[in-house]
mmCIF file of the N, C-alpha and C atoms, coordinates in Angstrom:
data_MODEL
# 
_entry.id   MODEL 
# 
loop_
_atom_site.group_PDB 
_atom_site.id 
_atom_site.type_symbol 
_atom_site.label_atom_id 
_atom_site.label_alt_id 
_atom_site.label_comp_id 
_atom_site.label_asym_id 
_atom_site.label_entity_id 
_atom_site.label_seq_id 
_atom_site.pdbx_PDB_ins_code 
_atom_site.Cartn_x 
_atom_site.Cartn_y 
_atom_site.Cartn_z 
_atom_site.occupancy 
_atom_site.B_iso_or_equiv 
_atom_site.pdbx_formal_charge 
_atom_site.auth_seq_id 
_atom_site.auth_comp_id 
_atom_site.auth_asym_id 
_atom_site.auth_atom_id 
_atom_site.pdbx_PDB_model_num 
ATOM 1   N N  . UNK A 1 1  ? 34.571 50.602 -79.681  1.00 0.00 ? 1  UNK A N  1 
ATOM 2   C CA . UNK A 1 1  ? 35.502 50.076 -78.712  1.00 0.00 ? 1  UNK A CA 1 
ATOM 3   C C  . UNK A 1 1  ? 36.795 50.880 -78.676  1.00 0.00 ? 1  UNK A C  1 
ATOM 4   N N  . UNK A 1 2  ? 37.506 50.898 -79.493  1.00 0.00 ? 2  UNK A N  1 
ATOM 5   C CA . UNK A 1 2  ? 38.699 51.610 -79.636  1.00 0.00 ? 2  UNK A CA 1 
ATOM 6   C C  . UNK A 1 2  ? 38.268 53.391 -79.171  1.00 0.00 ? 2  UNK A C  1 
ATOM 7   N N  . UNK A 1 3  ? 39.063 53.790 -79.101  1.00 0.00 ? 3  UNK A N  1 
ATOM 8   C CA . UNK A 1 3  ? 39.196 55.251 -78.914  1.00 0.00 ? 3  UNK A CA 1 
ATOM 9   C C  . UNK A 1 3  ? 39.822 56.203 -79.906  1.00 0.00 ? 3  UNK A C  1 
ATOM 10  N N  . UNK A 1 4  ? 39.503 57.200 -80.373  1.00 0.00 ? 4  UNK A N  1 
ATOM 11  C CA . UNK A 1 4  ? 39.676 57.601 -81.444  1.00 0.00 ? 4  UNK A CA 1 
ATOM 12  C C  . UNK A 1 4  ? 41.252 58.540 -80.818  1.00 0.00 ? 4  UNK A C  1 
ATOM 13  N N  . UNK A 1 5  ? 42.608 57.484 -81.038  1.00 0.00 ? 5  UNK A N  1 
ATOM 14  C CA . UNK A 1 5  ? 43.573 58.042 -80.634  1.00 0.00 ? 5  UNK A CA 1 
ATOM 15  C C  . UNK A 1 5  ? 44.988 57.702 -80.931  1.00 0.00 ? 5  UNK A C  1 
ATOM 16  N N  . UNK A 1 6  ? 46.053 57.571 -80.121  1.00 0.00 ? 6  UNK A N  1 
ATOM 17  C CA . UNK A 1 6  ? 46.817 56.530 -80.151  1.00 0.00 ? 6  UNK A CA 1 
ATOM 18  C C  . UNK A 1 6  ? 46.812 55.310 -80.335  1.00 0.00 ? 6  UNK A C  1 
ATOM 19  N N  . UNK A 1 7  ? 46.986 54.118 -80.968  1.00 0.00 ? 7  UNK A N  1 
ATOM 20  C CA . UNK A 1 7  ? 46.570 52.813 -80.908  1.00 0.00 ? 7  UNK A CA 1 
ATOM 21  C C  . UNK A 1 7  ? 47.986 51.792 -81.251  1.00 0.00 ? 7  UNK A C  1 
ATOM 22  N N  . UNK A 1 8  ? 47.930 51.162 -80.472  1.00 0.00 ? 8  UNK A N  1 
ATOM 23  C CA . UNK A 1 8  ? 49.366 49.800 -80.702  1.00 0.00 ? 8  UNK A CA 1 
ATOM 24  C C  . UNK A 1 8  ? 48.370 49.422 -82.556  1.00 0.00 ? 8  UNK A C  1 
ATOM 25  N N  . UNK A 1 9  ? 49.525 48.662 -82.791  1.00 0.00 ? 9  UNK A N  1 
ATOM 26  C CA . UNK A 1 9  ? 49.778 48.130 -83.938  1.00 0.00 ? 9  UNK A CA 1 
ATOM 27  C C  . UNK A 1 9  ? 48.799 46.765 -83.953  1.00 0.00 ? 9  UNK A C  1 
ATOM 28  N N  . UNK A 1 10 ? 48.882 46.013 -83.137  1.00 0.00 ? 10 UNK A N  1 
ATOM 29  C CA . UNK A 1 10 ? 48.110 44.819 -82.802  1.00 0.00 ? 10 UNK A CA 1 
ATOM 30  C C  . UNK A 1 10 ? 46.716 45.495 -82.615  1.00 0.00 ? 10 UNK A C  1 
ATOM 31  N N  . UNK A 1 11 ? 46.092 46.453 -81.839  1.00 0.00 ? 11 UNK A N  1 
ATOM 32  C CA . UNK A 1 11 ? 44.837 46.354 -81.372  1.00 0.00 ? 11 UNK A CA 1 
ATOM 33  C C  . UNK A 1 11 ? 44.412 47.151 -82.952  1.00 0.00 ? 11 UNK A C  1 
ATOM 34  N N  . UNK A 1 12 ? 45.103 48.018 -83.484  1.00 0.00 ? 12 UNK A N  1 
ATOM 35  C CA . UNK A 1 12 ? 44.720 48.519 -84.809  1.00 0.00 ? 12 UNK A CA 1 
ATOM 36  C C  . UNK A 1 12 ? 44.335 47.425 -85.646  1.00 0.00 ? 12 UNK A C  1 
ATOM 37  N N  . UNK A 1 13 ? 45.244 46.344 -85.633  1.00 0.00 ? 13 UNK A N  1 
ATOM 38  C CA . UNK A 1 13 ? 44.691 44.704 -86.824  1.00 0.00 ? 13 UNK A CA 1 
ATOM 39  C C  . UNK A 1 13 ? 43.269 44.714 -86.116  1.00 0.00 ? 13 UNK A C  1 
ATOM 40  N N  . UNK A 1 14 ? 43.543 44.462 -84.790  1.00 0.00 ? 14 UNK A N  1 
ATOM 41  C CA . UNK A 1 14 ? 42.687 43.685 -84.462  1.00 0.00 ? 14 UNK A CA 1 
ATOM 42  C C  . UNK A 1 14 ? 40.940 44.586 -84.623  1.00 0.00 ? 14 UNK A C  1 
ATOM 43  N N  . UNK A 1 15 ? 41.019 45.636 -84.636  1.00 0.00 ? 15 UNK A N  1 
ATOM 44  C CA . UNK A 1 15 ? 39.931 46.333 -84.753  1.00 0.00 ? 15 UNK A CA 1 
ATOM 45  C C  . UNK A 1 15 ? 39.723 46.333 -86.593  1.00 0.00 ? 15 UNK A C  1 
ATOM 46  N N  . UNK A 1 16 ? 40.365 46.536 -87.275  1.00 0.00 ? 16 UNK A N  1 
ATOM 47  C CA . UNK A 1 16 ? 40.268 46.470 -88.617  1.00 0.00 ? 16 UNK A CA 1 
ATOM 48  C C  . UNK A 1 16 ? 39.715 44.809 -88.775  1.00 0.00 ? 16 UNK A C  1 
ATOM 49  N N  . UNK A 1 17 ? 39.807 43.946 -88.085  1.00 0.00 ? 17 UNK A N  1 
ATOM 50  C CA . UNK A 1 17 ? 39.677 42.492 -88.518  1.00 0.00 ? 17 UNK A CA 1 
ATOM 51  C C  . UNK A 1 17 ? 37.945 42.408 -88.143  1.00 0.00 ? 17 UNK A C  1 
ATOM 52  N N  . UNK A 1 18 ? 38.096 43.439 -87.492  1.00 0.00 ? 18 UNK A N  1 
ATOM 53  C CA . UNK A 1 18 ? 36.249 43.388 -86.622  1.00 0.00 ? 18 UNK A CA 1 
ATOM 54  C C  . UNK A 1 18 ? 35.765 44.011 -87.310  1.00 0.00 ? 18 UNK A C  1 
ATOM 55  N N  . UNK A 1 19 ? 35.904 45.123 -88.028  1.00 0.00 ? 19 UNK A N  1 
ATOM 56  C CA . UNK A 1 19 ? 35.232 45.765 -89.258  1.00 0.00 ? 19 UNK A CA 1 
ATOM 57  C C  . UNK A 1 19 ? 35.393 45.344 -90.627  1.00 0.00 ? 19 UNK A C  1 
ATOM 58  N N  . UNK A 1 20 ? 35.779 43.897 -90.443  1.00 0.00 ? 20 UNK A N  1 
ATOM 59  C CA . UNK A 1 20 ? 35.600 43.113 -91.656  1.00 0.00 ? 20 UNK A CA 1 
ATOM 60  C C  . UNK A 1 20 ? 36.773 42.623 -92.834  1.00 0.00 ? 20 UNK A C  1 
ATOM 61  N N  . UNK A 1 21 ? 37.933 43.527 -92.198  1.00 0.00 ? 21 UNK A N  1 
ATOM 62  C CA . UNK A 1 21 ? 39.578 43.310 -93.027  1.00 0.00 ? 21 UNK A CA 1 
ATOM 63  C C  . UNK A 1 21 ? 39.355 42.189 -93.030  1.00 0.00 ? 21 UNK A C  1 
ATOM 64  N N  . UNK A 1 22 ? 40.741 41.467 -93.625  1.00 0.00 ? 22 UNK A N  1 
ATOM 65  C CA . UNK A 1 22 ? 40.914 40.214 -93.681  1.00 0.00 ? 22 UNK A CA 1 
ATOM 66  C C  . UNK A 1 22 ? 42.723 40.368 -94.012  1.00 0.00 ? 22 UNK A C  1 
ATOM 67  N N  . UNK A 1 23 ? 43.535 39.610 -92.772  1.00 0.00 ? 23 UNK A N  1 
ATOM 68  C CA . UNK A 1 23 ? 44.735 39.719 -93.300  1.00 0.00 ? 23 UNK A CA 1 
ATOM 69  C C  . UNK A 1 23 ? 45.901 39.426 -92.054  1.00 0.00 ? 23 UNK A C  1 
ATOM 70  N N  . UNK A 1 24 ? 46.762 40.719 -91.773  1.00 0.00 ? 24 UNK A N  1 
ATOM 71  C CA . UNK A 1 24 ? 47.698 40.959 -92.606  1.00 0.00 ? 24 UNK A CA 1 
ATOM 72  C C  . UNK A 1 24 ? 48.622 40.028 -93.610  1.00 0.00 ? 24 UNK A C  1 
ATOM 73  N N  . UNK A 1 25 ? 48.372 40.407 -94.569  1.00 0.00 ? 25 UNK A N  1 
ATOM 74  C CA . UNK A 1 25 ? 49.354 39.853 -95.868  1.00 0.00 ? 25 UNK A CA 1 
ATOM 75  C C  . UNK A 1 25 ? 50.330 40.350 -96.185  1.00 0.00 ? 25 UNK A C  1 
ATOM 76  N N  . UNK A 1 26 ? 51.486 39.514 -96.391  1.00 0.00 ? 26 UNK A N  1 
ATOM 77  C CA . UNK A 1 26 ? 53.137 40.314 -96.824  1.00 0.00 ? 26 UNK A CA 1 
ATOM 78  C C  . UNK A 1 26 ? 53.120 40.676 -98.006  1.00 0.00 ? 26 UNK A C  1 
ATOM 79  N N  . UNK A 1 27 ? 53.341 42.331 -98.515  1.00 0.00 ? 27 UNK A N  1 
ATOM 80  C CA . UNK A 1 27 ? 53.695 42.815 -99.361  1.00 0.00 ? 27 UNK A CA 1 
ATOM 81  C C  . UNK A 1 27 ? 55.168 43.010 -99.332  1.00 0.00 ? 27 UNK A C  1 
ATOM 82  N N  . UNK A 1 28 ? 55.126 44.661 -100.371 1.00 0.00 ? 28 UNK A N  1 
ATOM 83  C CA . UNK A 1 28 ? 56.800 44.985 -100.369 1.00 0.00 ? 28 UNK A CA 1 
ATOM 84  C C  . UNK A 1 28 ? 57.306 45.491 -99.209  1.00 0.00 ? 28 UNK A C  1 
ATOM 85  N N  . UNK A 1 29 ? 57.299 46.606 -98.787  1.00 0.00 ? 29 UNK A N  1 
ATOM 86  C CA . UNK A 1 29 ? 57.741 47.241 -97.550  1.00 0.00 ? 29 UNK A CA 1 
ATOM 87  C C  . UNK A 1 29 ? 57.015 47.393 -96.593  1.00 0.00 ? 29 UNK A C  1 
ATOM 88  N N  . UNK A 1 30 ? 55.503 47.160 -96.882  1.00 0.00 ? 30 UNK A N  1 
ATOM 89  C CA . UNK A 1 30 ? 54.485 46.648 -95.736  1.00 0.00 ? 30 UNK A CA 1 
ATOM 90  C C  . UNK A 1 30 ? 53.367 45.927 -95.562  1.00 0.00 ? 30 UNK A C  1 
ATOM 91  N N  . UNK A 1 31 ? 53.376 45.588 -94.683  1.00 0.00 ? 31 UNK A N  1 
ATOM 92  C CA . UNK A 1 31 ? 52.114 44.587 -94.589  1.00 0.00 ? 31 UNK A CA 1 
ATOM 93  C C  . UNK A 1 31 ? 50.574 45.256 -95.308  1.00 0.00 ? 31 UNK A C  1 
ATOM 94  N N  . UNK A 1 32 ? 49.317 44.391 -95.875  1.00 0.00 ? 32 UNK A N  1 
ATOM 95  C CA . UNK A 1 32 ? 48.323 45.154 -95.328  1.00 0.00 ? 32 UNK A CA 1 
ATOM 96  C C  . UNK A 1 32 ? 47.518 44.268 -95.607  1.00 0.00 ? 32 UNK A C  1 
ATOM 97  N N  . UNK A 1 33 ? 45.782 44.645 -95.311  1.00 0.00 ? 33 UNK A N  1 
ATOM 98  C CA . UNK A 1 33 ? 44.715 43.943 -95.549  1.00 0.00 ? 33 UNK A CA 1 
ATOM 99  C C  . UNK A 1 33 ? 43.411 44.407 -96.580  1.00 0.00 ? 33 UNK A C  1 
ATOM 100 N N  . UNK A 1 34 ? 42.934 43.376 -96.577  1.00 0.00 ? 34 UNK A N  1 
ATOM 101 C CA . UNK A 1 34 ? 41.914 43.890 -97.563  1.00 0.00 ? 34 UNK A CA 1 
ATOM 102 C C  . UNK A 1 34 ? 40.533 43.485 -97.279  1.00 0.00 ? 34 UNK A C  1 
ATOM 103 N N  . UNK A 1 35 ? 39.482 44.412 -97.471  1.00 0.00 ? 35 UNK A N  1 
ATOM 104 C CA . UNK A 1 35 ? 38.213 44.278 -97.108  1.00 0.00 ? 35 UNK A CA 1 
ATOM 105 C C  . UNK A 1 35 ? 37.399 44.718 -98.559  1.00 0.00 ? 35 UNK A C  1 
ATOM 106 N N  . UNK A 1 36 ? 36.791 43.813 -99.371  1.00 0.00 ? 36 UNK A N  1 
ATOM 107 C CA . UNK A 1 36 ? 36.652 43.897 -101.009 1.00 0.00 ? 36 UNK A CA 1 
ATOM 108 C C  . UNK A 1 36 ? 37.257 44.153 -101.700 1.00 0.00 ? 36 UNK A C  1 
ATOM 109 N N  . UNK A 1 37 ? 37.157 45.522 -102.134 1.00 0.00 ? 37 UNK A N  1 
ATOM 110 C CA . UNK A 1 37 ? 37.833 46.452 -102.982 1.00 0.00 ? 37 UNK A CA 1 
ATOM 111 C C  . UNK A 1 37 ? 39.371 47.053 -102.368 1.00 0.00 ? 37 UNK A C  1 
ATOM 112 N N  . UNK A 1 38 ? 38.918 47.563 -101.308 1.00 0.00 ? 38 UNK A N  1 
ATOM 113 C CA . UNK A 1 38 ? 40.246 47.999 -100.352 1.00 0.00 ? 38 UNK A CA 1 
ATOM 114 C C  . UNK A 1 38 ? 41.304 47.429 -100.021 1.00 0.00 ? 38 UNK A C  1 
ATOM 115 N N  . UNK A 1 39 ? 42.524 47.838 -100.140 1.00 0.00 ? 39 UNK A N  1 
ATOM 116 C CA . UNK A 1 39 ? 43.346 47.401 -99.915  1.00 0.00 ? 39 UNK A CA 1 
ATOM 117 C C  . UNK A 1 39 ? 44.215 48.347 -99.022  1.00 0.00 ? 39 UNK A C  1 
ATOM 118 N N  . UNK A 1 40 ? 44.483 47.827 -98.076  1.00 0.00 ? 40 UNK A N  1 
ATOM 119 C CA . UNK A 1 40 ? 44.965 49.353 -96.767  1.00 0.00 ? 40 UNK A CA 1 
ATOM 120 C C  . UNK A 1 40 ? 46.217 48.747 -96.246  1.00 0.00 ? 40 UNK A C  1 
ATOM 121 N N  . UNK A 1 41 ? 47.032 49.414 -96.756  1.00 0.00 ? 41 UNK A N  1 
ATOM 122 C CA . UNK A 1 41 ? 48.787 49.306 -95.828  1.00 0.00 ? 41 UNK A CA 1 
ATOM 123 C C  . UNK A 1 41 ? 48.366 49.306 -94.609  1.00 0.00 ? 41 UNK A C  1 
ATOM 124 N N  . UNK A 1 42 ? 49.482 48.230 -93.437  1.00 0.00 ? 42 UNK A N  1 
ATOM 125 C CA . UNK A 1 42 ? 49.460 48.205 -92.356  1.00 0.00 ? 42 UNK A CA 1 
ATOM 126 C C  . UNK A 1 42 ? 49.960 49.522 -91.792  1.00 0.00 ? 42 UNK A C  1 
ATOM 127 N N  . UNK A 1 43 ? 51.006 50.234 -91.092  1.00 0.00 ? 43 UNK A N  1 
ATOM 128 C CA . UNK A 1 43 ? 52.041 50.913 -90.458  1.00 0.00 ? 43 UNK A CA 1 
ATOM 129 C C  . UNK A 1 43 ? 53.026 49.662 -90.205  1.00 0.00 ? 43 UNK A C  1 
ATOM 130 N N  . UNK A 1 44 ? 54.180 49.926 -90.530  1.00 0.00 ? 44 UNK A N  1 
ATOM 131 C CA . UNK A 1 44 ? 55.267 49.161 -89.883  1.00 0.00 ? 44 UNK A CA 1 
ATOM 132 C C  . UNK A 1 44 ? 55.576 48.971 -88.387  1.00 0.00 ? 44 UNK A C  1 
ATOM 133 N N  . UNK A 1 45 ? 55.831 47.936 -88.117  1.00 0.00 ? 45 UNK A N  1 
ATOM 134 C CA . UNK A 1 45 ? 55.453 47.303 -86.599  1.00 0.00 ? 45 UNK A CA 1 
ATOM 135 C C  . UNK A 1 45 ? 56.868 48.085 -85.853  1.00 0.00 ? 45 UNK A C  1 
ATOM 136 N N  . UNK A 1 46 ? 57.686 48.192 -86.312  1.00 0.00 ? 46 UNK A N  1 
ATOM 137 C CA . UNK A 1 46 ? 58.722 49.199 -85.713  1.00 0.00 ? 46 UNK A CA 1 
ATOM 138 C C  . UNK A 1 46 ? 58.505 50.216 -85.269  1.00 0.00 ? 46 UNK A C  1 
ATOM 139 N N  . UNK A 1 47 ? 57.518 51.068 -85.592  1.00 0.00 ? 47 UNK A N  1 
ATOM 140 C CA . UNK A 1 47 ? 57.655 52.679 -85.572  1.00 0.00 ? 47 UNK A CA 1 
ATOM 141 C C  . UNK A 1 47 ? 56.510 53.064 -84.262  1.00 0.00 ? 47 UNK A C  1 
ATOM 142 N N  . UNK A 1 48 ? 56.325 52.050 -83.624  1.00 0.00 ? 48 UNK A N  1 
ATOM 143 C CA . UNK A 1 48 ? 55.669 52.614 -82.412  1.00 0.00 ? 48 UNK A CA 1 
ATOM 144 C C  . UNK A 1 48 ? 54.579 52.716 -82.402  1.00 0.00 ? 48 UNK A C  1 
ATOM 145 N N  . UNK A 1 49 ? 53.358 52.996 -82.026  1.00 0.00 ? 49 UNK A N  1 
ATOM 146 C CA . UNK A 1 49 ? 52.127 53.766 -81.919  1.00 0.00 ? 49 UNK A CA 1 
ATOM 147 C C  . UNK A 1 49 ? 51.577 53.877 -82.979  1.00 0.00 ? 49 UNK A C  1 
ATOM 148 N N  . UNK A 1 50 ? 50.461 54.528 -82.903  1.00 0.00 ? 50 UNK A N  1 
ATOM 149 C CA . UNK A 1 50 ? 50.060 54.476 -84.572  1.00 0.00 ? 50 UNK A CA 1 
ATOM 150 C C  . UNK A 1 50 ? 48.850 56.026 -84.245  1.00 0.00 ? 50 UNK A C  1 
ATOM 151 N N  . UNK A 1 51 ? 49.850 57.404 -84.540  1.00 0.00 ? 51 UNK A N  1 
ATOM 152 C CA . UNK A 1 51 ? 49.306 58.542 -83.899  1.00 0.00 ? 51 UNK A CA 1 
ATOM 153 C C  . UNK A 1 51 ? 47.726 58.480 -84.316  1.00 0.00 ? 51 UNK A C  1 
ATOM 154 N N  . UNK A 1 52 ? 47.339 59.967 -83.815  1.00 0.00 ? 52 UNK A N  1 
ATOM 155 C CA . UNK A 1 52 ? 45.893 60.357 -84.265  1.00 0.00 ? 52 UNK A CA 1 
ATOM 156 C C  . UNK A 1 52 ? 45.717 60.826 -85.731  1.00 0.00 ? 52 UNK A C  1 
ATOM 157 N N  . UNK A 1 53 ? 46.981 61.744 -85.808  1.00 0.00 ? 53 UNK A N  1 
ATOM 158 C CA . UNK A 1 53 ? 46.656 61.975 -87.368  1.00 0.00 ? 53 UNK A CA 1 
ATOM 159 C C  . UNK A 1 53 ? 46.628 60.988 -88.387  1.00 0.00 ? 53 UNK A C  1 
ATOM 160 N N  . UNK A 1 54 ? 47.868 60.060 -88.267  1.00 0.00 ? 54 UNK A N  1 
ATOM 161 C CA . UNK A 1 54 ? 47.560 58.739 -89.087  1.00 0.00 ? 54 UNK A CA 1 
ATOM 162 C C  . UNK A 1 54 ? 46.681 57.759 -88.797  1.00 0.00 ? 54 UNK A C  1 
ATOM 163 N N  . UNK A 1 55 ? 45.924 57.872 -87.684  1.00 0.00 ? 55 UNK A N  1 
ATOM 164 C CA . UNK A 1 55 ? 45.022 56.954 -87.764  1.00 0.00 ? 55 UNK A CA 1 
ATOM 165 C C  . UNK A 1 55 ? 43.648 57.759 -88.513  1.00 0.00 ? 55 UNK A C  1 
ATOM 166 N N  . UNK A 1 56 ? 43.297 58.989 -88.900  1.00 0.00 ? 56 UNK A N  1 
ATOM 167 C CA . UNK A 1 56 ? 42.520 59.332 -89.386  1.00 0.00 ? 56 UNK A CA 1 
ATOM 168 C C  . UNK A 1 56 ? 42.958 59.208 -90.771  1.00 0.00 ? 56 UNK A C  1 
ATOM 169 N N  . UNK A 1 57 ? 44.109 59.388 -91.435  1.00 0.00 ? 57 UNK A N  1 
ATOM 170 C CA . UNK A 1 57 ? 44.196 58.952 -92.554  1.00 0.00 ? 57 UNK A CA 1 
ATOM 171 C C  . UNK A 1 57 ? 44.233 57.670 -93.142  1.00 0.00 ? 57 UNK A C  1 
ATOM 172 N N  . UNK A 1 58 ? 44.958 56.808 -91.929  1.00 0.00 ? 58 UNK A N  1 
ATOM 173 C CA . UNK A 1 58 ? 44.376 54.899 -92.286  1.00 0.00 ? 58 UNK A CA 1 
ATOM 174 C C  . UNK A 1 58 ? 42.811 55.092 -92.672  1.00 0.00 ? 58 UNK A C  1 
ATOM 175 N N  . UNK A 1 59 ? 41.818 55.492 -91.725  1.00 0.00 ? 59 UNK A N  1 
ATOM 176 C CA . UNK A 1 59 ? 40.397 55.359 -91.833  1.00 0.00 ? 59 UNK A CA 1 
ATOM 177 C C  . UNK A 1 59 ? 39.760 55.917 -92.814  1.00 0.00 ? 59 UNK A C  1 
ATOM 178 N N  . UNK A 1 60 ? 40.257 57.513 -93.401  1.00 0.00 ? 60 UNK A N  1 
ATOM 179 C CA . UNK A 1 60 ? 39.504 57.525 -94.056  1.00 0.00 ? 60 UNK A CA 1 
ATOM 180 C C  . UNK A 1 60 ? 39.960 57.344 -95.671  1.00 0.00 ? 60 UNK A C  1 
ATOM 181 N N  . UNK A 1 61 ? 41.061 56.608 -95.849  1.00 0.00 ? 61 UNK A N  1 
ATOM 182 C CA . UNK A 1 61 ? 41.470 55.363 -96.910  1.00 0.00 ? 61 UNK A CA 1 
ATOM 183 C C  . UNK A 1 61 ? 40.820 53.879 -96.729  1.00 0.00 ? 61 UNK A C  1 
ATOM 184 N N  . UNK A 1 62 ? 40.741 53.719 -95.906  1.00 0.00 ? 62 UNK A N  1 
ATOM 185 C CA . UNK A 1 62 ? 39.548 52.159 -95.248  1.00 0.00 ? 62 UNK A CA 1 
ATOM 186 C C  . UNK A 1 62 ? 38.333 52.547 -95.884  1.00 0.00 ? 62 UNK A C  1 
ATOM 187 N N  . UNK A 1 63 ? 37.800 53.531 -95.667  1.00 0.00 ? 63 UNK A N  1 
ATOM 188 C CA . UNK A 1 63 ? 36.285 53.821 -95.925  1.00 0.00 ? 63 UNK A CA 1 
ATOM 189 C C  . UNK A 1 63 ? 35.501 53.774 -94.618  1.00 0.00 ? 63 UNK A C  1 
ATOM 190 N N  . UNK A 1 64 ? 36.244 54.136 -93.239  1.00 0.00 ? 64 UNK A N  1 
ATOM 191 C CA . UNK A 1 64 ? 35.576 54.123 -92.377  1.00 0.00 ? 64 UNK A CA 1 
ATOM 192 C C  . UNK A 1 64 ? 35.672 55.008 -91.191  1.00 0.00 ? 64 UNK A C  1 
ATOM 193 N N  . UNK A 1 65 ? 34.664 55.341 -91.077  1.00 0.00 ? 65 UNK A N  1 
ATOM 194 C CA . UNK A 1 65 ? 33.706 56.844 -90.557  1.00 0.00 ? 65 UNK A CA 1 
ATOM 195 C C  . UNK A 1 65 ? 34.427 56.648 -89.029  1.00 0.00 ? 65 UNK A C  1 
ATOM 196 N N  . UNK A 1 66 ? 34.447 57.910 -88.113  1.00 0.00 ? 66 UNK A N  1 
ATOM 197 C CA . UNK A 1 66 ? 34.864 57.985 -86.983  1.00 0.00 ? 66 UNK A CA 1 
ATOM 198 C C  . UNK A 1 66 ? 33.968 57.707 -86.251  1.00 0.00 ? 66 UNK A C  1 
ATOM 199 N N  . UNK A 1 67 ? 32.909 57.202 -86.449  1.00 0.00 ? 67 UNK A N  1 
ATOM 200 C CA . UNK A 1 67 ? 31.724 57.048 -85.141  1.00 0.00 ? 67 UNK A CA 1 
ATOM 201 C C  . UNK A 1 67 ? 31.650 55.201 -85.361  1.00 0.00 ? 67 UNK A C  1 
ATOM 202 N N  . UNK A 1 68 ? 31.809 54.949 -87.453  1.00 0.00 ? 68 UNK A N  1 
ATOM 203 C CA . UNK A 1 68 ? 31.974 53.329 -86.951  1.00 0.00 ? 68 UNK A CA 1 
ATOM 204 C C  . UNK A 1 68 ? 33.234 52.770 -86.240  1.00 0.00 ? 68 UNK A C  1 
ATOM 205 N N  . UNK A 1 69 ? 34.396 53.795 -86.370  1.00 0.00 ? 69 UNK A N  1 
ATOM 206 C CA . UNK A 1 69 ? 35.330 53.520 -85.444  1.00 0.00 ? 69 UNK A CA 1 
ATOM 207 C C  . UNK A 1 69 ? 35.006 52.943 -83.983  1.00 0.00 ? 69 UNK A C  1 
ATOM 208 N N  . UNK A 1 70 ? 34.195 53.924 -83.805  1.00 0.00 ? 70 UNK A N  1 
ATOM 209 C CA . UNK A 1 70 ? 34.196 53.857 -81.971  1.00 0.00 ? 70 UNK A CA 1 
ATOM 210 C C  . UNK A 1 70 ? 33.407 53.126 -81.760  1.00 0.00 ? 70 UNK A C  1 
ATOM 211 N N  . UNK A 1 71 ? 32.577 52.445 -82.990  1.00 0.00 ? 71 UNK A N  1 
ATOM 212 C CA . UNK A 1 71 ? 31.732 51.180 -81.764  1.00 0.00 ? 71 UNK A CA 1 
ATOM 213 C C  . UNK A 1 71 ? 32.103 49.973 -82.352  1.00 0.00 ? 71 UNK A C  1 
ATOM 214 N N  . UNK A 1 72 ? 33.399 50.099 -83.113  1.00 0.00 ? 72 UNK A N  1 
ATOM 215 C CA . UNK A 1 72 ? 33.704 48.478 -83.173  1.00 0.00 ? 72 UNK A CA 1 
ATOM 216 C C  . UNK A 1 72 ? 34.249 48.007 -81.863  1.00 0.00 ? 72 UNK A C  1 
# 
């Protein structure tokens, strides 16, 4: 579903919640969620967008592949 790109902050939860996260929970300086073992910082809801390069580094700290990206 998503596009492997730019992404708001909300549709990023919301796609992480479909691949099984569970959360966001208040930490220290940022939010994040957890799916078993994982535990993955949000991005801070201030800072806009959530680029391509950091969204490949959110994912592949998630444990999740660019093709299960695109068909959640």
């Amino acid at each position: 579903m998503p596009a492997f790109g730019p992404i708001s902050r909300r549709d990023f939860i919301a796609a992480l919640r479909a691949a099984g996260f569970v959360g966001p929970y208040s930490g220290g300086r940022h939010q994040f969620m957890i799916r078993g073992e994982v535990r993955l910082r949000i991005p801070n809801p201030h800072e806009g967008d959530v680029g391509r390069d950091f969204l490949s580094r959110l994912l592949r700290q998630a444990g999740i592949s660019r093709e299960e990206w695109e068909r959640l």
